[in-house]
C-alpha positions as CSV (number, residue, x, y, z in Angstrom):
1,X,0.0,0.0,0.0
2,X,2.7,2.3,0.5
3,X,5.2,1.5,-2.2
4,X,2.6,0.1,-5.3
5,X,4.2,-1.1,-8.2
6,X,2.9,-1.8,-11.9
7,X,3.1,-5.1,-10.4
8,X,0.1,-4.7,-7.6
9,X,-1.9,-2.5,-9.8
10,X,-2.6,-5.4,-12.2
11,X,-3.2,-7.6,-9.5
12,X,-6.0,-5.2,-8.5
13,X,-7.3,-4.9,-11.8
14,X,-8.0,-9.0,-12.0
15,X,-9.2,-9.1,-8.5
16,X,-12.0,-6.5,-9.7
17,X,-12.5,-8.2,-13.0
18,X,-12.8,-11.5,-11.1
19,X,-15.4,-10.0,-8.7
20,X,-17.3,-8.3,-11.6
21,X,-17.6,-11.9,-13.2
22,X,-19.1,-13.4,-10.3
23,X,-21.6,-10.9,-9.3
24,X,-24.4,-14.0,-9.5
25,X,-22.3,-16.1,-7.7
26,X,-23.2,-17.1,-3.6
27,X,-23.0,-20.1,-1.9
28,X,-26.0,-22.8,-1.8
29,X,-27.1,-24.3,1.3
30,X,-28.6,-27.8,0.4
31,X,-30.9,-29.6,4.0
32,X,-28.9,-32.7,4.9
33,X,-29.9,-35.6,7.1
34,X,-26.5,-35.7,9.4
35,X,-25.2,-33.0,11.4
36,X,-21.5,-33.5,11.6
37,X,-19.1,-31.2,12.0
38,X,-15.7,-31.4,9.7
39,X,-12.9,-28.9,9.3
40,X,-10.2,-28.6,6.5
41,X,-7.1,-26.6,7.6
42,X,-3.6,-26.1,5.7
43,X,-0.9,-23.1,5.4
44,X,1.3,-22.1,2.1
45,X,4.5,-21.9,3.9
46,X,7.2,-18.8,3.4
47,X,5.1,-18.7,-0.4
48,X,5.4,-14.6,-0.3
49,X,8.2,-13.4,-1.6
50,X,8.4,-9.8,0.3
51,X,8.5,-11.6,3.7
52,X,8.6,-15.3,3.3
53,X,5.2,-15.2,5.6
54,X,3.1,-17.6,5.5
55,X,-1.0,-17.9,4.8
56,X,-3.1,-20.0,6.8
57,X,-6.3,-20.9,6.2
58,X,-9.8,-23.2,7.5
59,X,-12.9,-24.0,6.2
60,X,-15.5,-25.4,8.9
61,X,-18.5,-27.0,7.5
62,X,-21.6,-28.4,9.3
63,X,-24.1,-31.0,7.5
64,X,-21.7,-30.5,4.4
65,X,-22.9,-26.9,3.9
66,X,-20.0,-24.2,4.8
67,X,-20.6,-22.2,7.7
68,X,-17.5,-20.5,8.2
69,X,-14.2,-19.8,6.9
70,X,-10.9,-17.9,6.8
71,X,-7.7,-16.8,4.9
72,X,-4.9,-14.9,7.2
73,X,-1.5,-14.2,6.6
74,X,0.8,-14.8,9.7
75,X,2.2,-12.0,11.6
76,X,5.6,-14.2,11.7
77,X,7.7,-16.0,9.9
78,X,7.1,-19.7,10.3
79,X,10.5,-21.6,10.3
80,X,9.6,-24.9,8.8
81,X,6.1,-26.0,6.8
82,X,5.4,-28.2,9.7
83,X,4.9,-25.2,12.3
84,X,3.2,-23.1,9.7
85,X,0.8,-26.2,9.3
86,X,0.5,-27.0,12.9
87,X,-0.4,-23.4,14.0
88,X,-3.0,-23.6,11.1
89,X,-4.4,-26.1,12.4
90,X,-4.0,-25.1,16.4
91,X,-6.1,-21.8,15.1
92,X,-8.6,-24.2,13.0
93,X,-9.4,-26.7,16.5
94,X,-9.7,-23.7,18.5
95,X,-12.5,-22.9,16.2
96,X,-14.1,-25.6,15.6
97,X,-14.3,-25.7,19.4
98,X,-16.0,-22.5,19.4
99,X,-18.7,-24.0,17.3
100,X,-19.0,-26.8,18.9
101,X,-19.9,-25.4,21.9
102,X,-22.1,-22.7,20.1
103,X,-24.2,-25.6,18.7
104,X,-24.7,-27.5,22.3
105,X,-25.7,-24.1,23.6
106,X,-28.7,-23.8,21.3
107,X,-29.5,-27.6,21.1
108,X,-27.7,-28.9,18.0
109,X,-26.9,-32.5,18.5
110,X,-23.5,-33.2,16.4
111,X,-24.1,-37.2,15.4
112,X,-20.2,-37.8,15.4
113,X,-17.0,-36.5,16.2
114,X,-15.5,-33.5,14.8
115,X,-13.1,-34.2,12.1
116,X,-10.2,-32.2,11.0
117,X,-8.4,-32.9,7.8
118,X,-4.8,-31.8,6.9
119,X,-2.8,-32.6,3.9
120,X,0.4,-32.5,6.1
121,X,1.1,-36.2,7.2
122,X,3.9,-34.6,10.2
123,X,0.9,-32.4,11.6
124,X,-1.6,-35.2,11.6
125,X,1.1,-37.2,13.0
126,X,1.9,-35.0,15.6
127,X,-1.5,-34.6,17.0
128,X,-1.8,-38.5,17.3
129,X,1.9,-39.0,19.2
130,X,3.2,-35.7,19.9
131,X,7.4,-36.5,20.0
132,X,8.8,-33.9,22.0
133,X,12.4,-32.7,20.5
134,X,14.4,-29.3,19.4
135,X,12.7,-29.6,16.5
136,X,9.0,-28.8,17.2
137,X,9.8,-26.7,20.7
138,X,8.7,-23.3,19.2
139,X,5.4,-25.0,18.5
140,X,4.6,-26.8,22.1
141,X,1.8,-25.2,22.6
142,X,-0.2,-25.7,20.4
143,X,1.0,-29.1,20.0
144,X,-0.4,-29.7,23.9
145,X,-3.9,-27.5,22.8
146,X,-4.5,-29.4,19.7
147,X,-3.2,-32.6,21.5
148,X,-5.4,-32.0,25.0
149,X,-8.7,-32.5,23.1
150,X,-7.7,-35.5,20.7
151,X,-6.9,-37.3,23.8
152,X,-10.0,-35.9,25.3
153,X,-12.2,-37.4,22.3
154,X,-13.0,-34.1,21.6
155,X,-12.2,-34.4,17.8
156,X,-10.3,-36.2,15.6
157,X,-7.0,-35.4,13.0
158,X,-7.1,-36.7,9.7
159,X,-4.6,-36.9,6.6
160,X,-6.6,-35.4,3.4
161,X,-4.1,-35.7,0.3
162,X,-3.3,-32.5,-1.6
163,X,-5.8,-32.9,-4.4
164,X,-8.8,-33.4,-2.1
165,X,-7.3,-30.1,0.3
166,X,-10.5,-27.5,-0.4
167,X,-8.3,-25.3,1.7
168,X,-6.3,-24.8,-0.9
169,X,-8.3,-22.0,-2.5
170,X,-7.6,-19.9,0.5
171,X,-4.0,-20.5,0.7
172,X,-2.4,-21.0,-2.7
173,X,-2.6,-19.4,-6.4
174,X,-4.6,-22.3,-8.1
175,X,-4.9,-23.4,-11.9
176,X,-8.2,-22.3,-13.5
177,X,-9.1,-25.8,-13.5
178,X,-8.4,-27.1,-10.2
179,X,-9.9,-23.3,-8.6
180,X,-13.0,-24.0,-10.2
181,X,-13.6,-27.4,-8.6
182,X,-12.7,-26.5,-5.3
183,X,-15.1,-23.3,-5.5
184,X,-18.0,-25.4,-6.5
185,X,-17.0,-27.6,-3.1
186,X,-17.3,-24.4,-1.3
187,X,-20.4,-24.8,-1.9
188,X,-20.4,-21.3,-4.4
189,X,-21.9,-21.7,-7.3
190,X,-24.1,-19.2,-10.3
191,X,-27.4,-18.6,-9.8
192,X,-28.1,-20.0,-13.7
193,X,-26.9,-23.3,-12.8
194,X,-29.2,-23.4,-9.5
195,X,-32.2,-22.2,-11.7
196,X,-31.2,-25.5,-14.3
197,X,-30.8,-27.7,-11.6
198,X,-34.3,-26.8,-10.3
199,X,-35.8,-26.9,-14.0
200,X,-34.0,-31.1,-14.2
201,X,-35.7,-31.7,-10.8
202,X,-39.1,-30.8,-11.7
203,X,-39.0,-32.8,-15.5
């Protein structure tokens, strides 16, 4: 902001392009028999070249319909992809136990255990036999915070591989291709193909 380039002024010009060709986008909420609560977290570690921060990123759906998400760049410099991942997913838990307790407060019954999928087999790793050494020290924390309520049977931490990581489109420039899958399993989607779906389901 204080030092634009050529550089960041065509990056805002495709941002507003982008949000000028999705003006009839929006994100569909579909009724669903189960009420279970899963979470996809992952970081893009050191992938900005300016100050080698890292972007986190969660998306928390309920039923399979998203009900909340984020995309943050870190205030810090994370020194290894397994602490950018692990405080990803340290701020993803500590959501998803905000929600859960939301829920019980106003009578929601979740029908299994919270899941949280990361596409960083150390991370999940970690969270199921946390190996204290030099290596993860700067991280304890939230190693024991994220630890404390798998042992509880609070939730549970899952390996998702990278091509099933809807995260992803928080986090990481994307190929046209892969973008536009993972949007559509955001849940986003154009109002003309939700008026042609509802035109097949009443032939």
């Amino acid at each position: 902001m204080n030092q634009p380039k050529d550089v960041h002024w065509r990056a805002v010009k495709r941002i507003l392009r982008y949000l000028q060709g999705t003006l009839h986008y929006g994100i569909v909420y579909t009724a669903r028999d189960n009420c279970d609560l899963v979470c996809y977290s992952d970081a893009d570690w050191a992938a900005l070249v300016e100050d080698r921060r890292s972007t986190t990123g969660y998306c928390i759906y309920l039923g399979g319909n998203p009900i909340t998400w984020c995309s943050k760049k870190k205030s810090v410099v994370s020194r290894s992809s397994f602490e950018a991942e692990y405080r990803s997913l340290a701020n993803s838990v500590s959501e998803l136990m905000w929600i859960e307790s939301l829920l019980a407060e106003i009578g929601v019954v979740l029908t299994r255990l919270p899941v949280v999928w990361c596409d960083n087999t150390s991370t999940v790793s970690m969270a199921a036999n946390p190996t204290h050494h030099a290596r993860v020290k700067h991280v304890k924390i939230d190693i024991h915070f994220v630890r404390e309520r798998v042992l509880a049977g609070q939730l549970i931490v899952n390996f998702v591989p990278f091509s099933e990581q809807i995260v992803d489109i928080l986090t990481k420039s994307l190929p046209r291709d892969i973008y536009t899958d993972l949007r559509s399993r955001l849940g986003v989607t154009s109002t003309v193909q939700v008026q042609e779906e509802e035109e097949t389901m009443r032939i």
